[in-house]
C-alpha positions in Angstrom: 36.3 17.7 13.4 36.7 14.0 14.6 40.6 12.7 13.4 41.3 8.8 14.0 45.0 8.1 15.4 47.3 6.9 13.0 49.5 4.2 14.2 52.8 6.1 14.6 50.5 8.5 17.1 49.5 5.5 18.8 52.9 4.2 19.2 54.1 7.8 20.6 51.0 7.4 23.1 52.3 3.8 24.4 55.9 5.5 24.6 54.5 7.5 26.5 52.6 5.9 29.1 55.6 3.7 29.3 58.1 6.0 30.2 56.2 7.8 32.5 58.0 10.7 33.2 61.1 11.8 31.9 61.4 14.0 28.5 61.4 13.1 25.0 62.3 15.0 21.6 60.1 13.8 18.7 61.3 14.9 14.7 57.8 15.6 12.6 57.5 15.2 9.0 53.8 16.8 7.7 52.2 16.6 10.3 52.9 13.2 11.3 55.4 11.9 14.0 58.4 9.7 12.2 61.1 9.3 15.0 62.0 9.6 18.6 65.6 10.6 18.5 66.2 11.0 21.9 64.7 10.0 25.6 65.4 10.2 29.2 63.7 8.4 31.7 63.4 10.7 35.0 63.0 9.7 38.6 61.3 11.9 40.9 62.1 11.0 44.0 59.8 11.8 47.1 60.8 14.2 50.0 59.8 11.7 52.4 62.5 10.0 53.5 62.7 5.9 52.4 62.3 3.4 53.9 65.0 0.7 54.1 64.2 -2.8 52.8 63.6 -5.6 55.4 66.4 -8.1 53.5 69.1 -4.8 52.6 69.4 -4.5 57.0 70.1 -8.1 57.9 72.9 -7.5 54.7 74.2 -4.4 55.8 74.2 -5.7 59.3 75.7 -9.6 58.5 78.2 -7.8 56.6 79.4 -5.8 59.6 81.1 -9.1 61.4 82.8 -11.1 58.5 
């Protein structure tokens, strides 16, 4: 059985996509999704260690001798 997206399931899609990863609650009414009552955008943040920007150094390291 082939169903065609409504548009409130197509906006929960681009949500989606959008927030990328993080968790979402989602309240339901027959069938159908109505509202997003609550969101969190989540970081994951690599085990590899960063690193620094070019421009933050020469801050860091002009604001050592004011």
């Amino acid at each position: 059985m082939v169903h065609c997206l409504s548009s409130r399931e197509k906006q929960i899609i681009q949500f989606i996509r959008e927030l990328g990863w993080g968790d979402m609650k989602i309240r339901v009414e027959n069938g159908q999704p109505v509202l997003i009552y609550e969101a969190i955008k989540t970081i994951k943040l690599d085990e590899e260690p960063a690193q620094p920007h070019k421009n933050y150094q020469k801050k860091v390291q002009s604001n050592r001798f004011k």
